[in-house]
RODO-2510 file (C-alpha; in nm, 4 decimals, decimal comma):
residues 446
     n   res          X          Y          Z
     1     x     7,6220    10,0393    18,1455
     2     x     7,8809    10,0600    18,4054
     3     x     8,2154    10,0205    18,2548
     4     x     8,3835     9,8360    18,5152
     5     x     8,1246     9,5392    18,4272
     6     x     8,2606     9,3074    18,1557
     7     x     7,9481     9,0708    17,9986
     8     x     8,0814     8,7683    17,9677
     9     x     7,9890     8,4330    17,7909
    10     x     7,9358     8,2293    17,4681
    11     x     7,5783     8,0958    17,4845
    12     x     7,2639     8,2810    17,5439
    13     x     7,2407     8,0565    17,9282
    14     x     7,6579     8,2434    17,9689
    15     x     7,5877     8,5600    17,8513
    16     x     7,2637     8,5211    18,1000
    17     x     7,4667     8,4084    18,3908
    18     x     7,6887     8,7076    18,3534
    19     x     7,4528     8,9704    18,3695
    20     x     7,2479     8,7867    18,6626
    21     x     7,6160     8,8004    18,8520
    22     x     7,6847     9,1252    18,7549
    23     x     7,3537     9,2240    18,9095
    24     x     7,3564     8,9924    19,2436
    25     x     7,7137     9,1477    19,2901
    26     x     7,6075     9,5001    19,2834
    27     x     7,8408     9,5832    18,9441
    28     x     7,4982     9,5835    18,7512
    29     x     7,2854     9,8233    18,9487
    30     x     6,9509     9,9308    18,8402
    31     x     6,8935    10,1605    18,5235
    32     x     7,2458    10,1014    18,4133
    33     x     7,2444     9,9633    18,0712
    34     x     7,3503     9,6708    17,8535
    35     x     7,5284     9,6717    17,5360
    36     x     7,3386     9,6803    17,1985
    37     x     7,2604     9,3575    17,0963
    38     x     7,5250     9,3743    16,8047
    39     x     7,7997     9,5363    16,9605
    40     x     7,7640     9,2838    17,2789
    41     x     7,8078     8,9929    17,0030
    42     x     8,0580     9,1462    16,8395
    43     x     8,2623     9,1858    17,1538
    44     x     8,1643     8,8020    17,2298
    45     x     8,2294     8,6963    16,9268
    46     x     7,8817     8,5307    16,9368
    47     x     7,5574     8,5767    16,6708
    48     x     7,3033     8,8434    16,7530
    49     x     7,0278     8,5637    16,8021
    50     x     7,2524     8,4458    17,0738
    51     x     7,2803     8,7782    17,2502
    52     x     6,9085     8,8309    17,2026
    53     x     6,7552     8,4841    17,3605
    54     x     7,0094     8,5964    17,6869
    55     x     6,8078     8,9449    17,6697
    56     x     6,5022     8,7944    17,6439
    57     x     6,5494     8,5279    17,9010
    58     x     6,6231     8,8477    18,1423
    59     x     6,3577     9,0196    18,0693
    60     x     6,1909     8,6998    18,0983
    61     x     6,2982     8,6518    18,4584
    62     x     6,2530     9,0256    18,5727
    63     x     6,6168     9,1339    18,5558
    64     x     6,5866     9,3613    18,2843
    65     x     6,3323     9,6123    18,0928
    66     x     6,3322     9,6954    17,7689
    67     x     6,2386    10,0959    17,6978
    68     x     6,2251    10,1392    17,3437
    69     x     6,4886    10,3777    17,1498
    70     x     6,6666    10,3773    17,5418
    71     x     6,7756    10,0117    17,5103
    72     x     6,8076     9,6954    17,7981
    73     x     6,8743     9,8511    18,1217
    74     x     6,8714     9,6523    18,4356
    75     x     6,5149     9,6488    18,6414
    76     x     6,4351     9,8785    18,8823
    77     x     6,3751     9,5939    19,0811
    78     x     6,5963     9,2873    18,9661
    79     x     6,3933     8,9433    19,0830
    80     x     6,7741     8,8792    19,2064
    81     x     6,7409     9,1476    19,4319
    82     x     6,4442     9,2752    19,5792
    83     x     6,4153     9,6305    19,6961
    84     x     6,4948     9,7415    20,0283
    85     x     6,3890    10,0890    20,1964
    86     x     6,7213    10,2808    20,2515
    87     x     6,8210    10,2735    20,6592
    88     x     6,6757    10,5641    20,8575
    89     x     6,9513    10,8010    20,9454
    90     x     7,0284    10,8666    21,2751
    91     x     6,8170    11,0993    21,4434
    92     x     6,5058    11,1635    21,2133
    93     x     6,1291    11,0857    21,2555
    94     x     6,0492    10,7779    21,0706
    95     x     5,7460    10,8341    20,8457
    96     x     5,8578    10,5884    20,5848
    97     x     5,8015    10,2483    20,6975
    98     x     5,4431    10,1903    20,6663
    99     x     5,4515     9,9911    20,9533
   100     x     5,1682     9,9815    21,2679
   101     x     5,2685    10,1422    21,5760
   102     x     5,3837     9,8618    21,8577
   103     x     5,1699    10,0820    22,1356
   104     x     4,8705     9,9043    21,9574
   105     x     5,0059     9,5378    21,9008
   106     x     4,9802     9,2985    22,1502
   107     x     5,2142     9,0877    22,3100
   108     x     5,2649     8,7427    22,1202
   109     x     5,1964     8,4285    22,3514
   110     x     5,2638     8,0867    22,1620
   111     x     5,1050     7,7730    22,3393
   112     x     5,2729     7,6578    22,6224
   113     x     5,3494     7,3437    22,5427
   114     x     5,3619     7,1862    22,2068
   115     x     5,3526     6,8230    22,2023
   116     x     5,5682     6,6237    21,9290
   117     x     5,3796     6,4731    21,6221
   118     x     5,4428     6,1170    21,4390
   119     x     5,4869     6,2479    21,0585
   120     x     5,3493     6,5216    20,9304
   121     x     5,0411     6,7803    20,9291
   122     x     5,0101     6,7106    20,5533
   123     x     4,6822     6,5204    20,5922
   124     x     4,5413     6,7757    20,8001
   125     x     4,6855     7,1318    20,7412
   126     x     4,4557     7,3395    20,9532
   127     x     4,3610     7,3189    21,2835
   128     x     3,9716     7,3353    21,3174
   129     x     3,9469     7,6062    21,5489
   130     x     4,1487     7,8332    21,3697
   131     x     3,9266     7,7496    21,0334
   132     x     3,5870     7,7778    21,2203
   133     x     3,7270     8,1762    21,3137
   134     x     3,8124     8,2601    20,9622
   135     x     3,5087     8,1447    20,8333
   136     x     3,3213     8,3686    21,0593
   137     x     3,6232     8,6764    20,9703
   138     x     3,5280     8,6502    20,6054
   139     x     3,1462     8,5767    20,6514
   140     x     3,0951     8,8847    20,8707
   141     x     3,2351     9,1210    20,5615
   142     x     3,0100     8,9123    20,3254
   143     x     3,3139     8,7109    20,1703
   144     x     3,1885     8,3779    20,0533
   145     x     3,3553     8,1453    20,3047
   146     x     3,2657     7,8103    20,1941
   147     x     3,6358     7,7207    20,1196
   148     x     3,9119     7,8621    20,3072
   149     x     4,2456     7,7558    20,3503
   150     x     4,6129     7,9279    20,4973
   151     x     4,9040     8,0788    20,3828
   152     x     5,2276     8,1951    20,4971
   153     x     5,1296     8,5919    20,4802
   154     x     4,9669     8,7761    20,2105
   155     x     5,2631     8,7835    19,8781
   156     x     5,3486     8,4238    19,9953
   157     x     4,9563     8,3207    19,8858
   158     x     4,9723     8,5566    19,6160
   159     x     5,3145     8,4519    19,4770
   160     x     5,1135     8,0950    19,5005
   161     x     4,8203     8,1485    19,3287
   162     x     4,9920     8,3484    19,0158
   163     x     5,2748     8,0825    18,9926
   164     x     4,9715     7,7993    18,9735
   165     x     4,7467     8,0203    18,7169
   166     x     4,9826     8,1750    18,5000
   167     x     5,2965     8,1508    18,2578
   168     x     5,5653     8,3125    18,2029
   169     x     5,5117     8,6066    17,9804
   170     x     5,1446     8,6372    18,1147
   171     x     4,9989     8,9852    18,2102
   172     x     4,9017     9,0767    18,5361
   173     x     4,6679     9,4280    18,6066
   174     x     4,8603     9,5886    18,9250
   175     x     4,7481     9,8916    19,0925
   176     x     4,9472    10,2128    18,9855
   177     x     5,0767    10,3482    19,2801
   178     x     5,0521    10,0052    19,4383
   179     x     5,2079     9,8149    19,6959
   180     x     5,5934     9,8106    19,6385
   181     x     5,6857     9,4395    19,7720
   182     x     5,3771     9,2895    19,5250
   183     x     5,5306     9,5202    19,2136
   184     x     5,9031     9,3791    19,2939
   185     x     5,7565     9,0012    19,3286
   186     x     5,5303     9,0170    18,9737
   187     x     5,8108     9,0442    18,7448
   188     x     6,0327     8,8017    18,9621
   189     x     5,7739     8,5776    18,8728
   190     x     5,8547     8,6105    18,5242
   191     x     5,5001     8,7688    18,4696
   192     x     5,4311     9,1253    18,2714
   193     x     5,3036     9,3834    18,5052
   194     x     5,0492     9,6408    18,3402
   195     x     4,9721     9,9340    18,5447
   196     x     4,5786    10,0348    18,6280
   197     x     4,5881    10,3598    18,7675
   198     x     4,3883    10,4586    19,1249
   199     x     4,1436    10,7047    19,2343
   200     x     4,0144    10,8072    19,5521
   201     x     3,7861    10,4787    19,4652
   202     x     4,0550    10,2374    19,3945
   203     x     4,1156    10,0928    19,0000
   204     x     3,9685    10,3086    18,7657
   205     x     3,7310    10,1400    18,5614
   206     x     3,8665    10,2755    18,2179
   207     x     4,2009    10,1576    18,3088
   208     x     4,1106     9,8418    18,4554
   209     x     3,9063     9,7862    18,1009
   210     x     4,2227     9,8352    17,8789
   211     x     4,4077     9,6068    18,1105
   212     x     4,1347     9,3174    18,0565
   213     x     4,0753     9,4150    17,7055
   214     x     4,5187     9,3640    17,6446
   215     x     4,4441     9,0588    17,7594
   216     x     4,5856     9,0153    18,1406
   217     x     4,5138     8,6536    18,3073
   218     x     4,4988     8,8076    18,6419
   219     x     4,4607     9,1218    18,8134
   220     x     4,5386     9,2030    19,1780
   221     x     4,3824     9,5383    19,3842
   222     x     4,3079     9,6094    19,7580
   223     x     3,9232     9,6464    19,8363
   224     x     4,0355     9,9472    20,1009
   225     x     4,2956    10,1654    20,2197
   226     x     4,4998    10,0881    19,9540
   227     x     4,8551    10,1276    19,9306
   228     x     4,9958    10,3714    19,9078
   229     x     4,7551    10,6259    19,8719
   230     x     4,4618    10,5017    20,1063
   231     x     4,1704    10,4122    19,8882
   232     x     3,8294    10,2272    19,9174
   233     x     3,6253    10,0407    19,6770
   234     x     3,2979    10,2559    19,6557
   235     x     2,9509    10,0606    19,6587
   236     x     2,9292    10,2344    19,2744
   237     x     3,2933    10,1712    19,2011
   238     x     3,2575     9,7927    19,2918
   239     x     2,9840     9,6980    19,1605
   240     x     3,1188     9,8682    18,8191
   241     x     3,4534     9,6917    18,8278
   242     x     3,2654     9,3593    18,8833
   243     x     3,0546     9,4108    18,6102
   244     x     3,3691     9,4591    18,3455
   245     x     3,5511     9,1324    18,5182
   246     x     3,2584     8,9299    18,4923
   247     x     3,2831     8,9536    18,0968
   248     x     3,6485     8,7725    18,1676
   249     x     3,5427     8,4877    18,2924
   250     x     3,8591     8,3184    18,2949
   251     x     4,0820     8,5997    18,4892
   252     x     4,1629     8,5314    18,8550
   253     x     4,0830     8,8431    19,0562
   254     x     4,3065     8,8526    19,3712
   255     x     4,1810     9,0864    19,6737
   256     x     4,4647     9,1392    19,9308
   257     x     4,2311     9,3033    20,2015
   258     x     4,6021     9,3496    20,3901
   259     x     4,4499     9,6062    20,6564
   260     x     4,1360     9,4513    20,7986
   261     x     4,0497     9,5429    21,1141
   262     x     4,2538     9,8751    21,1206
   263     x     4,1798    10,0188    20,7944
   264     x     3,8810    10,2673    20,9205
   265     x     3,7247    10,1590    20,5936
   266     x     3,3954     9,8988    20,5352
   267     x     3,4412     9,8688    20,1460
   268     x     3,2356     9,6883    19,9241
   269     x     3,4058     9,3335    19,7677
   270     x     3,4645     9,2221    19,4751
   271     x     3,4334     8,8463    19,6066
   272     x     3,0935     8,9177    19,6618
   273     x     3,0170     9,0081    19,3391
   274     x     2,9440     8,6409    19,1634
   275     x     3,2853     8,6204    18,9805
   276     x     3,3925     8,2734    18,8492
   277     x     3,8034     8,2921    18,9574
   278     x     3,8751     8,4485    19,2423
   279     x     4,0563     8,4859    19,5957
   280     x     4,0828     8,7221    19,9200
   281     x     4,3669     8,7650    20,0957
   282     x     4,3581     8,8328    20,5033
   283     x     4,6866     8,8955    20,7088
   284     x     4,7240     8,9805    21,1079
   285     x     5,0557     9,1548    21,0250
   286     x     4,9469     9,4654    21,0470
   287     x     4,7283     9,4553    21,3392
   288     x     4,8648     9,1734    21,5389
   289     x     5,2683     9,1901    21,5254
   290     x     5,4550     9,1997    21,1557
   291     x     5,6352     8,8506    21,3116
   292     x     5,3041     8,6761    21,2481
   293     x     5,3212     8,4431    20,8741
   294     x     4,9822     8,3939    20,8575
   295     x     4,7306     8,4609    20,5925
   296     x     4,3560     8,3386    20,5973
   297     x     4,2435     8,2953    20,2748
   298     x     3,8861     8,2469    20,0442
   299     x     3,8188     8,1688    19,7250
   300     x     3,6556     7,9464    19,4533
   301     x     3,6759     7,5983    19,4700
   302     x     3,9309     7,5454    19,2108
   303     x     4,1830     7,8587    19,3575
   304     x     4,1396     7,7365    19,6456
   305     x     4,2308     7,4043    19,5541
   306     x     4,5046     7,4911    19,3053
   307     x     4,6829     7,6837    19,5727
   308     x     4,6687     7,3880    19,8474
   309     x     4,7646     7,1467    19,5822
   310     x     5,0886     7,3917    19,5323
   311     x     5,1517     7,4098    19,8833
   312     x     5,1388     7,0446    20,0091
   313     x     5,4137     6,9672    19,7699
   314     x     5,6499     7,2766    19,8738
   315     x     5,6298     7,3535    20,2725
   316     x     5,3339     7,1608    20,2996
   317     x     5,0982     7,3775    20,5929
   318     x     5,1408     7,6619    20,8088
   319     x     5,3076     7,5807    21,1382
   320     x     5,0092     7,4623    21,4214
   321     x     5,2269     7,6212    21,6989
   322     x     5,1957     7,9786    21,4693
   323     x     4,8499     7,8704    21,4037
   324     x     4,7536     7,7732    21,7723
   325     x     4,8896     8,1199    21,8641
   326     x     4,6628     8,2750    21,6133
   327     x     4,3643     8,1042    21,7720
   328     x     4,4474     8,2562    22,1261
   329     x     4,4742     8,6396    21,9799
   330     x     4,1881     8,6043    21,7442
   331     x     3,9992     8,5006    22,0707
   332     x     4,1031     8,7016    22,3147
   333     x     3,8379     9,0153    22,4277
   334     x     4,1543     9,2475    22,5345
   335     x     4,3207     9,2207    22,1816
   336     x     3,9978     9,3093    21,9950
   337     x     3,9831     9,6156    22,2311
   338     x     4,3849     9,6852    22,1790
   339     x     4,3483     9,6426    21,8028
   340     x     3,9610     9,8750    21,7827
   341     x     4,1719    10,1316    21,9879
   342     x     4,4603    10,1477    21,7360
   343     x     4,2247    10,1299    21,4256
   344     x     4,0550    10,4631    21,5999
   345     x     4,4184    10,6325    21,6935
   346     x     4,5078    10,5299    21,3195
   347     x     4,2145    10,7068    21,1884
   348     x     4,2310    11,0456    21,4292
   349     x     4,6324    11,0609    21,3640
   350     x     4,5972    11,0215    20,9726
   351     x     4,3447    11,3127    20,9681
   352     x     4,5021    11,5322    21,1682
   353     x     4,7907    11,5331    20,9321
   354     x     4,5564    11,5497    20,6161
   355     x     4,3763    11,8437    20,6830
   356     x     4,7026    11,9997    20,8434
   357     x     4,8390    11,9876    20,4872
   358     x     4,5142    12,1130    20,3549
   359     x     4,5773    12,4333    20,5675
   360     x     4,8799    12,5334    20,3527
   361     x     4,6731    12,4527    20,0470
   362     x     4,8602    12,1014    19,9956
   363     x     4,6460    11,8476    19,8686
   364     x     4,6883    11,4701    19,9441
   365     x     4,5054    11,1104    19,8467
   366     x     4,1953    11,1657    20,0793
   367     x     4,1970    11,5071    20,1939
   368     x     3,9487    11,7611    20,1314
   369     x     3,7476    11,7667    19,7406
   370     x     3,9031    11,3969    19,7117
   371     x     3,6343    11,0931    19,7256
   372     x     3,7185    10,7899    19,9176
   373     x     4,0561    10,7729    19,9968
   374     x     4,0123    10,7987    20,3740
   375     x     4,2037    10,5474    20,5818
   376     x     4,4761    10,3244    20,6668
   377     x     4,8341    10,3957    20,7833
   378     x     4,9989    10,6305    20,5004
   379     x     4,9095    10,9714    20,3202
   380     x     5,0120    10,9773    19,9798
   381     x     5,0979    11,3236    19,8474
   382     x     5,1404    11,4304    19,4805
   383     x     5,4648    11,6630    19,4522
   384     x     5,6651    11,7191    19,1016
   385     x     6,0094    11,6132    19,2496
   386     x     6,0419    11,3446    19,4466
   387     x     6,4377    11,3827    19,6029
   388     x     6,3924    11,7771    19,6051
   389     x     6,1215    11,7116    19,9145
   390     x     6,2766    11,3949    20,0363
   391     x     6,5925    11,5361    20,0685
   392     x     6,4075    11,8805    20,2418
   393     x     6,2228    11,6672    20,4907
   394     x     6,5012    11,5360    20,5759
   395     x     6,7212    11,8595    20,6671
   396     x     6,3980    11,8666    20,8911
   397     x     6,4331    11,6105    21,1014
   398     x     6,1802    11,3754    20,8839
   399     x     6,2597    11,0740    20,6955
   400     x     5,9403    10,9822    20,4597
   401     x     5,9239    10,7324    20,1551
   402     x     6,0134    10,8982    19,7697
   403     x     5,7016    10,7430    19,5657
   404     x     5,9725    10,5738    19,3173
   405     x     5,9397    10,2775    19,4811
   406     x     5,5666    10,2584    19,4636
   407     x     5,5408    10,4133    19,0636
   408     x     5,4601    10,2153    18,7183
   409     x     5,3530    10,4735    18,5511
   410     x     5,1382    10,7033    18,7671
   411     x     5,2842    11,0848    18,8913
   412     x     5,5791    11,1297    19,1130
   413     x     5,4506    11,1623    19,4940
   414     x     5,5527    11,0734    19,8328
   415     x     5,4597    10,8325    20,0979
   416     x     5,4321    10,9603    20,4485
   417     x     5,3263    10,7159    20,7134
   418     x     5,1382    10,8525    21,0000
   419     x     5,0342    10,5473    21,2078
   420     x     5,3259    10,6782    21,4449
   421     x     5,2973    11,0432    21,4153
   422     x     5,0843    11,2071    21,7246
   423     x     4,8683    11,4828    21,6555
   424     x     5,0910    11,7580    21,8358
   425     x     5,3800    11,6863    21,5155
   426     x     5,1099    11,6694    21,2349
   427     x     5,0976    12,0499    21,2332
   428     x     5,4798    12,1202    21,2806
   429     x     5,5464    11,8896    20,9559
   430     x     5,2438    11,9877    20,8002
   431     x     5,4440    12,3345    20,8230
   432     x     5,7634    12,1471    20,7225
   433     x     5,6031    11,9964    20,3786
   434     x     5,4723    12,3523    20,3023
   435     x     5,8533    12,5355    20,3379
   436     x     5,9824    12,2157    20,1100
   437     x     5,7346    12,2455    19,8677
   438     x     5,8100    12,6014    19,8476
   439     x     6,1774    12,5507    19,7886
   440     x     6,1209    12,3467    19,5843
   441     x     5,9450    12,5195    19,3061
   442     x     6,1363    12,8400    19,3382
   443     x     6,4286    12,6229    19,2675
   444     x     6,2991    12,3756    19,0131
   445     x     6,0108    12,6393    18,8821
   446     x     5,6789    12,5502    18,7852
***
């Protein structure tokens, strides 16, 4: 624990408040530890029970893990205080953001003129035209589109539909690497995250069977280009995945389908697979401007219902000017053709730097002997320590994401986003990664 941190407090809701300031305040940073539950009481002249319903009301509310013989130590990611990627220093390549490159997003046009309303869009949330188009967005991919509704981007919806579904304490399957922001917001939540661990194919069915079997309500995966590491549901893979969940009946199966469009991917979905609770998420962030809040979204008729009736008593619909400016991009020829061109430059650019890696005999998520795995903005790349090539890239002039951020339980690795990275500097950091790697293990052995 850091020692300049005094726990304060003489009921379990104190002693709680104390270590939530101490965290919010930076004193109480993650991995640092708390006290023993009797020595903390002792020092607080408080019971033990006391001191343990404050622990357990952290751990509770995603402040705090609990690792065995090692004690309470602050979460990696306190609900407090979400992660944030470090800033890039000045001068390096940024290959950590995961973000689309801006050559490929169009410019964002909101309606003209927006007349004022007399009370509110609460009796009619969506505007038509903008429902008719995702209808057709999930239809096309064979997503059951019968009910539809909007969000406010793809965790908002998610972050819905778990809060309306599931208790505190409830389990929740997570991909393992998976997507950092939806591993932070889980445990917020005050839900238990339990890691399923990805192939080239997405979940792996053995792990995804112990998750169900330990009895998770609700499990969340990416039908392609998953991230981190870039993988697609398989026909084979899908279809056995569905068959497992449909023995669960009663566990919501949440698809965040977060690169549509510009993924390079058709996979196979599970919502087409004749599940009884489920929901797929759609967002434009990545291939129409990250300042666009806007999910589309498909499901059963009671998700789909439990998530509206959530929504119209918090911020009650999705703005119609965001949603009227939705409408013009989703209909306009020249974005398609803007967004097809920068799904293809995606595709050519994260290849380029795959099989530039497998030249030095560095293997990555998707490269050669790997199935699936074959798309989307970032390479994911196995290495055994994480700051030893982080910190080489850098001295290189690169700045790429340490898998930490992006880990449950699944091997150390790093992130290295190549939506921005033209084919003439795949080779020279291809060359780069090599040298690192090499330093690396003379230094660290292996």
């Amino acid at each position: 624990m850091a020692t300049q941190y005094s726990i304060q407090g003489t009921t379990a809701k104190g002693i709680a408040a104390s270590v939530e300031r101490g965290v919010t305040e930076g004193e109480l940073t993650p991995g640092d530890a708390l006290p023993p539950v009797r020595r903390l009481a002792d020092g607080l002249g408080v019971s033990p029970g006391t001191v343990a319903t404050a622990y357990k009301e952290l751990r509770r509310r995603g402040l705090v893990v609990t690792r065995g013989r090692g004690g309470t130590v602050v979460a990696e990611a306190p609900s407090v205080a979400s992660r944030r990627p470090p800033r890039v220093p000045p001068g390096l390549v940024d290959l950590a953001s995961g973000l689309p490159d801006p050559a490929f997003l169009p410019v964002l046009r909101p309606p003209v003129e927006v007349r004022p309303v007399y009370g509110s869009h609460r009796a009619a949330p969506r505007l038509a035209a903008l429902e008719e188009l995702t209808r057709a967005w999930f239809d096309r991919d064979g997503v059951p589109a019968e009910r539809v509704t909007f969000a406010h981007g793809a965790l908002d919806c998610i972050a819905r539909l778990l809060s309306v579904e599931l208790r505190p304490g409830d389990a929740v399957a997570v991909e393992d690497p998976g997507f950092h922001h939806l591993l932070d917001l889980v445990p917020a939540l005050g839900l238990r995250m339990v890691p399923v661990a990805v192939d080239g194919e997405g979940m792996t069915p053995e792990a995804l069977g112990s998750a169900l079997r330990a009895g998770v309500r609700a499990v969340v995966c990416s039908p392609r280009t998953q991230c981190p590491t870039g993988a697609s549901f398989s026909p084979g893979r899908r279809d056995e995945l569905a068959a497992m969940l449909r023995e669960f009946p009663d566990v919501l199966v949440v698809e965040d389908d977060y690169n549509v469009e510009i993924a390079g991917a058709v996979a196979p979905t599970l919502a087409a697979s004749g599940l009884e609770r489920w929901a797929q998420v759609r967002t434009v962030s990545k291939r129409l401007g990250v300042d666009l809040r806007w999910a589309g979204v498909a499901g059963d008729p009671v998700t789909v219902a439990r998530h509206d009736g959530r929504m119209v008593m918090t911020s009650g619909w999705v703005s119609h000017v965001l949603q009227e400016t939705v409408v013009g991009l989703f209909s306009d020829p020249a974005v398609a053709e803007l967004v097809a061109a920068g799904e293809a430059a995606y595709g050519e650019r994260r290849r380029v730097f795959v099989d530039a890696l497998g030249s030095y005999g560095v293997r990555s998520a998707g490269g050669a002997g790997d199935v699936g795995g074959a798309g989307g903005l970032n390479v994911w790349v196995p290495v055994r320590d994480e700051s030893a090539v982080v910190n080489g890239l850098r001295t290189r002039g690169w700045w790429v994401a340490a898998g930490a951020r992006f880990r449950i339980a699944s091997p150390t690795a790093v992130r290295i986003t190549t939506a921005t990275l033209g084919t003439g500097e795949a080779g020279r950091l291809a060359s780069d990664f090599a040298d690192v790697l090499g330093e690396a293990q003379a230094t660290y052995g292996g």
